[in-house]
C-alpha positions, -999 to 999 in steps of 0.1 A, spaced: -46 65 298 -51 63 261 -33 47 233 -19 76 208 -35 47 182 -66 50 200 -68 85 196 -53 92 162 -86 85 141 -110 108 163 -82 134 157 -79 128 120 -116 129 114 -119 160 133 -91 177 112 -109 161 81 -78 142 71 -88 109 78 -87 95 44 -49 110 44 -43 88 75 -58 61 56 -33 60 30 -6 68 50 -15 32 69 -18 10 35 14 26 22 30 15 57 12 -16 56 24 -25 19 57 -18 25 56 -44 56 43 -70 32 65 -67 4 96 -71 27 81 -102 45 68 -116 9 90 -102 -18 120 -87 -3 135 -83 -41 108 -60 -46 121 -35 -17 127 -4 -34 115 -12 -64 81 -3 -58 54 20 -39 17 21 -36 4 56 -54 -30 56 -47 -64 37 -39 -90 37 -69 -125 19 -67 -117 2 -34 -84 -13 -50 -48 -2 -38 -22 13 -71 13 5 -68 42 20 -92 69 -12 -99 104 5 -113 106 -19 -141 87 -48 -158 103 -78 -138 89 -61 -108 57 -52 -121 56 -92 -129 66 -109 -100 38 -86 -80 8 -92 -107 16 -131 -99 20 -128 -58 -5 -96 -65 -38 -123 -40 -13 -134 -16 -3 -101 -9 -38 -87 -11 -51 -115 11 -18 -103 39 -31 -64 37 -64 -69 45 -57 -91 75 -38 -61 88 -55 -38 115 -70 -6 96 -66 -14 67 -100 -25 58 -115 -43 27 -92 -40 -4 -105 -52 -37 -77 -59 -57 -42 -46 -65 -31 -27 -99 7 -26 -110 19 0 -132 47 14 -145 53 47 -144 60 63 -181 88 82 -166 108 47 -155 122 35 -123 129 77 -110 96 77 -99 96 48 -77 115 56 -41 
């Protein structure tokens, strides 16, 4: 018998949504590693894309935005030991314009 996890990234390639799934998995993935590494960043932050091989997170405020430029290798060197997430090149904090709304 198969693993559903086994079987998920033939399926998503076949429905052409595989760099969906991919996203979907660093978004999981960075959310696991802020809680282990910077629980006062729960909540406070959210990846919002991948650009030039290099994961985008929104931080609510600029404290936030800080304290994850400064842990911004440890974290990157924790994601990329994680299974599927591949090679990540760096990590890029912003702040949304907008303020802290945007970042659930």
């Amino acid at each position: 018998m198969s693993r559903l996890s086994d079987l998920l990234p033939e399926a998503a390639a076949a429905l052409g949504i595989e760099d969906d799934l991919h996203r979907a998995r660093v978004a999981a993935a960075w959310e696991r590693t802020v809680a282990e590494r910077v629980p006062g960043a729960v909540g406070s932050c959210r990846v919002i894309g991948l650009e030039d091989g290099g994961l985008v997170v929104a931080a609510g405020d600029s404290a936030v935005a800080q304290e994850l430029r400064l842990r911004a290798p440890e974290l990157l060197e924790a994601l990329v030991r994680m299974p599927g997430i591949g090679n990540l090149r760096g990590i890029r904090v912003v702040i949304p314009r907008d303020g802290p709304s945007t970042v659930a």
